[in-house]
C-alpha positions, 0 to 999 in steps of 0.5 A, a space after each residue: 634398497 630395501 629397509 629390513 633383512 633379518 630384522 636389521 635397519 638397513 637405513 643409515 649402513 651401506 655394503 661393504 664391498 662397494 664401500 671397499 670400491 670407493 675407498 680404492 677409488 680415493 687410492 687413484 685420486 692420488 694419481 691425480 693430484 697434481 700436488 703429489 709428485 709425478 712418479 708417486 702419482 704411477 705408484 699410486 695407480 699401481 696401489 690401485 692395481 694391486 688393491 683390486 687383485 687382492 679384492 677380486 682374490 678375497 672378496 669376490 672369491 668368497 662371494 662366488 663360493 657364497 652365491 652357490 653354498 647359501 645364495 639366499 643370505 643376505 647382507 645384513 648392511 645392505 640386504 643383498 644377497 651374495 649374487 645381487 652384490 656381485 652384480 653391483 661390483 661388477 657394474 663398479 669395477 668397470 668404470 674404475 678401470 677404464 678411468 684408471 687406464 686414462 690416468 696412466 696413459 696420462 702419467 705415461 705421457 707425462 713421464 716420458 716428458 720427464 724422460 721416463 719412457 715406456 717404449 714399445 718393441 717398434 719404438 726400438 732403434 740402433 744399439 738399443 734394439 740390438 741390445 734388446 735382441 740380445 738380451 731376449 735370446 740370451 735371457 727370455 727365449 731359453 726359458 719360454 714352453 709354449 703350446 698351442 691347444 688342443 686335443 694333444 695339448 690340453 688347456 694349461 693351468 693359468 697361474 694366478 696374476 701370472 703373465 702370458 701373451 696369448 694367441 689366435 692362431 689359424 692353420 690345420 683347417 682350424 682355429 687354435 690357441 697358442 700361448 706361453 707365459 711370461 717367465 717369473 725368473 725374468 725382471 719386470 723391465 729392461 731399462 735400454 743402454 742409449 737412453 736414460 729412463 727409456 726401458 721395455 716391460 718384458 711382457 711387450 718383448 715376449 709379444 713382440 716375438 710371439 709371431 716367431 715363436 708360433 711361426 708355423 701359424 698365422 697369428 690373427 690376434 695376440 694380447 697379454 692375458 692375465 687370471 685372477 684365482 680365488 684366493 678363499 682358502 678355508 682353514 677351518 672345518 672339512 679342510 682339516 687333515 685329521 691325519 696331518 702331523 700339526 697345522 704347520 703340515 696342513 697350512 703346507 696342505 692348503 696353500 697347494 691347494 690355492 693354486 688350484 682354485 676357480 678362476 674369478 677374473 681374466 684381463 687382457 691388454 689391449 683389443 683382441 674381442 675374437 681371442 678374449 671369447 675363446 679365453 672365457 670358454 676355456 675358463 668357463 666364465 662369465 662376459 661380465 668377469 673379463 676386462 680388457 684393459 690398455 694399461 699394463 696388467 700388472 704396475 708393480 714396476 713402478 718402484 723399480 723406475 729411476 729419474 730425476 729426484 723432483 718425481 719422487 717424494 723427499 727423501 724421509 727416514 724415520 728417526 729415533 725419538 730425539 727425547 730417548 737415549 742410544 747410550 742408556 739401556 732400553 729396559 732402564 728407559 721403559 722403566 722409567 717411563 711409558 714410551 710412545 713410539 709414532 711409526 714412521 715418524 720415528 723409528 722402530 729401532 728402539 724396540 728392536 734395540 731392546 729386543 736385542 739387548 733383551 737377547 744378551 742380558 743374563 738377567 732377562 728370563 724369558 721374551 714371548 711375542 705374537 708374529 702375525 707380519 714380519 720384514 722379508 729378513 726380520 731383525 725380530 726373529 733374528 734377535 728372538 732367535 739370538 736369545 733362545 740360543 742364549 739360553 732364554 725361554 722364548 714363546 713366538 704366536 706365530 699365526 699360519 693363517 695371516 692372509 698372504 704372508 702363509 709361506 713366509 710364517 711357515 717358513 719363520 716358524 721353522 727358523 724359530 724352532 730350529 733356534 730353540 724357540 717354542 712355537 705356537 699357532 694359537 686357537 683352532 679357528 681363530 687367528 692371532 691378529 693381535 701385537 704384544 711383547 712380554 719381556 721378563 727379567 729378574 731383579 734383585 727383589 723378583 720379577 720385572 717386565 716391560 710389555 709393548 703394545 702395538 697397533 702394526 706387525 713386528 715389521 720394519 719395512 712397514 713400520 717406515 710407510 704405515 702410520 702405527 703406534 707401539 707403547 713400551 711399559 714397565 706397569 705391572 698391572 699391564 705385565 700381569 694381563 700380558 701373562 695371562 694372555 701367553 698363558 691362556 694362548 698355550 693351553 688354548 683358552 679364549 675365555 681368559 680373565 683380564 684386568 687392564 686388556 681388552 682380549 678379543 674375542 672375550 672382552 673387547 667388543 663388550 667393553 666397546 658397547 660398555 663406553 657408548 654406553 657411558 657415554 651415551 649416558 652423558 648425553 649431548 655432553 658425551 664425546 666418541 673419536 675413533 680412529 681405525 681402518 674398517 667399520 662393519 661390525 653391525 651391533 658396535 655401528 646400531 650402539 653408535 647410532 644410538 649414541 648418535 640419537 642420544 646427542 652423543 658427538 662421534 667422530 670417526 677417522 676411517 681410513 678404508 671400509 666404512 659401513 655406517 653412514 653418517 648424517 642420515 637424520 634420526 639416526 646418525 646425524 651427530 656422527 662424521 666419518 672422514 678417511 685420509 690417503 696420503 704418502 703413509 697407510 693410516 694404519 693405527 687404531 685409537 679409540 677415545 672416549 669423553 674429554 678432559 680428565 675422564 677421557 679413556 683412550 685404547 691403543 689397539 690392532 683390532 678394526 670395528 669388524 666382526 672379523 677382529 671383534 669376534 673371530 679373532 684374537 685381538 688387544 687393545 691397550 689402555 693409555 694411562 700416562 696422562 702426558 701420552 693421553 695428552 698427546 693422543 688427543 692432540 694428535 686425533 685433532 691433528 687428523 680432524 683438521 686435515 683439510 688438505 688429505 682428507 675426505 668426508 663421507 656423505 649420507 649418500 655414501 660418496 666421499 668430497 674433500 674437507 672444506 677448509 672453513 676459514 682455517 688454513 690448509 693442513 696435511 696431517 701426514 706433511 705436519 708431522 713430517 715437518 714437525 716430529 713428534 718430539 716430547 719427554 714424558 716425565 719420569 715416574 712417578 708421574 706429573 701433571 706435564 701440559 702439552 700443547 700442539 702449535 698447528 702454524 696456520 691453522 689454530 691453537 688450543 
């Protein structure tokens, strides 16, 4: 591996993207672990799944499109240059899935033991065969267009991660490709009426009937194809509409246009070699690209298959906090008090309650809210939209460009502006990533505010499986950051002024570099936990293996991408990464600096990437109740005592189990499941309350 690119010491960092392959492989590990439950374990494969479609969508559509416009740049943690890093994630790619299909042929084996059953149309029998049949042409065969190709009939567009049952056909003196797509409309399985859990995926029903449906041909091979298209739209620069009548309108513009994207992948169930040639030609790929596979191409119907309750985790809903009332207002409870919501482990509906109360209060003037990822029917827009129609002034940031979730903002935005709400899209060429809430009110001697802070989106689907953090507060000096930050954000400036908020992309990554550097300064005595999902910032990772040379402790709780490499002597030997997979997506950002009195600790939504640190717009949070401060240092130890869901990465870049050291074995996810967090901050003004967390057969502090 080479030592030096564009001036860059390529010794302790790793590439990305085989980063991101070895994070998705801990994914499937969970497939394996026999501790987990066995329908969880499928779901776990179909995580794996989906996390590698949107790799190949993002990553390596954005690496094609590199290799053709600047093919000698160079990755500035490995070197490469974007043709050899395809090179590396092709030769990676490969092994994965094939260990992936192993694991769900052994889960398939031992779900239909459990009495899930995965059939095949010859399986069928009696009733449940003429139920099937029925259904097919009642339900499939009105809505199927198949063609065959050739100069008549030119090669249809393949829709990406759409379904098809492909053909080689023979018949004209000539070969021919028949094929005909799975249509959408069409449920994923069809659970069988004489059997409980038996069911049949509707892409095997299609295929079964493909020789019927090309019946004037003799079908030689047949398989379920599926194209993976770039998703690497560009919204910025020459894309731009000058003539569109605002974002909203080029967004519309631009998501067309994914759909027309270069196909980047093509996999096809089960072995057709003869039909997967012709496939490729026709898509002008190249063999590397094209992945036969015996697992179904798409897993997502894991969550729609039903079984004994023992398959499935207990069941878990999160609760509102035992130490907050659902008599008293929320506004008098944040004035209070800072609150610490500790997603899922606790509910989000104090904040939405707040919200909600927030819309009805003649009191409260105004209510502005960033939206980057809202639920499908989002009780957040709902109440924002409630209190503009009573008369609030109501600012939403709604962020056009947040990766996937396009058409639904698009669609928010609308339903916004249609209640009365001003929205906005924030700064041309930087996205919106960050949470905050600014709710104003007016008291009897002037303005109030309680301003929310969170590390996850305004989502109450995922507030209930990520681990996020959301701090309700009523300081002032907070509230005057947070309208700055609206104001700033509507007249489109990035270069605002802020007293307690660290603002990406103006303050946040200066401030980082500012505390290494104090810490750095204390020398062996210094001490670094950060707690994040991703870590590729090149010039946050050279100050930590600064840090690291100093003598400086730095522990990192990183759950995905992880670019620096711990315990390369000289040079981050005083650093250690772990990452958790468990039931919950660690999803919170915390960042801690030094112990005891002096410690600072953040709450944020920003990564350690150069996306977040200076392409976006991101905040991170102080925490300044000293009782919360107390509880956030515990709960990092809780991470780094997880011995039982954690990892530890290795100088050579692969990821082992935690040994347990004598300690017994603890989940940090399962701790907190068993014991929620459960603690009353004292009431303003504030004092010293000692907090103590128990770990029952592991240790005390």
């Amino acid at each position: 591996m080479p030592q030096t690119a564009e001036g860059f010491d390529l010794s302790y960092t790793q590439n990305r993207e085989l980063s991101w392959l070895r994070f998705n492989q801990r994914v499937l590990e969970e497939a394996t672990d026999p501790a987990v439950p066995l329908m969880e374990r499928f779901r776990f494969a179909s995580i794996f799944t989906s996390n590698l479609d949107e790799f190949f969508m993002v990553r390596v559509g954005s690496l094609l499109d590199l290799s053709v416009m600047e093919p000698r740049s160079v990755d500035s943690k490995s070197g490469r240059t974007p043709a050899q890093q395809l090179e590396m994630i092709y030769q990676a790619v490969g092994p994965l899935i094939r260990h992936r299909d192993a694991i769900c042929a052994q889960l398939n084996r031992e779900l239909e033991k459990a009495g899930v059953r995965d059939l095949s149309w010859e399986e069928l029998k009696g009733r449940d065969k003429d139920f099937a049949q029925a259904w097919y042409r009642g339900n499939m065969r009105p809505l199927l267009a198949p063609q065959i190709i050739d100069r008549a009939h030119p090669f249809p567009h393949l829709k990406n991660k759409a379904l098809y049952c492909a053909a080689l056909l023979s018949g004209k003196g000539k070969p021919l490709l028949g094929i005909v797509e799975v249509p959408e409309t069409v449920p994923a399985i069809l659970p069988l009426p004489e059997g409980k859990g038996a069911f049949l995926r509707t892409e095997s029903i299609l295929l079964a009937h493909l020789k019927k449906i090309f019946k004037i041909y003799h079908m030689e091979e047949a398989a379920v194809i599926s194209v993976t298209r770039s998703a690497d739209i560009s919204f910025d620069g020459d894309s731009l509409d000058e003539e569109a009548p605002d974002f909203r309108s080029q967004m519309v513009k631009l998501l067309r246009l994914r759909e027309r994207l270069a196909p980047v992948r093509l996999e096809l169930q089960g072995e057709a070699p003869r039909l997967m040639e012709l496939l490729r030609q026709m898509l002008r790929l190249e063999p590397h690209q094209c992945f036969s596979c015996s697992c179904p191409l798409k897993l997502g119907y894991a969550y729609q298959l039903e079984g004994p309750a023992e398959l499935f985790y207990p069941p878990f809903t999160p609760a509102w906090p035992s130490w907050l009332s659902r008599e008293a207002p929320m506004w008098d409870q944040v004035r209070q008090r800072d609150i610490l919501l500790f997603y899922p482990y606790h509910s989000m509906q104090p904040f939405l309650e707040l919200l909600r109360q927030s819309a009805a209060d003649p009191k409260v003037l105004s209510i502005q809210i960033t939206i980057y990822r809202v639920a499908k029917n989002s009780a957040v827009i709902k109440h924002l939209c409630a209190a503009a129609e009573n008369g609030k002034d109501v600012t939403a940031l709604v962020e056009l460009r947040a990766r996937f979730d396009e058409r639904n903002n698009i669609g928010w935005a609308k339903e916004l502006e249609d209640a009365g709400c001003r929205v906005i899209y924030g700064v041309e060429g930087y996205k919106c990533h960050s949470k905050l809430c600014l709710i104003t009110r007016r008291e009897k001697n002037g303005l109030s505010y309680v301003t929310q802070v969170g590390t996850g989106n305004y989502n109450e689907k995922t507030s209930a499986i990520y681990t996020d953090f959301s701090l309700l507060t009523a300081r002032q000096d907070i509230a005057e950051d947070a309208v700055a930050f609206f104001q700033n954000m509507l007249i489109g400036n990035l270069r605002g002024e802020y007293h307690k908020l660290l603002v990406a992309p103006v303050s946040l990554k200066a401030t980082l570099l500012r505390l290494i550097d104090g810490e750095i300064a204390r020398g062996n005595r210094g001490h670094i936990i950060l707690k994040v999902n991703s870590v590729t910032e090149r010039e946050l990772m050279d100050k930590l293996s600064e840090a690291s040379r100093a003598g400086v402790r730095v522990e990192m709780i990183v759950r995905g991408i992880c670019c620096l490499v711990p315990g390369v002597p000289g040079k981050t030997e005083n650093i250690t990464v772990r990452s958790i997979v468990g039931r919950f997506l660690e999803h919170s950002r915390v960042y801690c600096f030094g112990d005891g009195e002096l410690r600072q600790i953040y709450i944020s939504s920003a990564d350690l990437m150069t996306r977040n640190q200076v392409r976006r717009v991101e905040v991170a949070c102080p925490v300044e109740s000293p009782e919360l401060r107390d509880w956030l240092s515990r709960y990092l130890e809780t991470l780094l005592s997880d011995n039982l869901k954690a990892r530890q990465l290795l100088p050579s870049g692969d990821y082992v189990p935690v040994a347990a050291q004598g300690r017994g074995l603890l989940s940090s996810q399962d701790y907190w499941l068993e014991n929620p967090p459960a603690f009353a901050p004292t009431v303003l003004p504030r004092r010293r309350f000692s907090f103590r967390l128990h770990l029952p057969g592991t240790w005390k502090k």
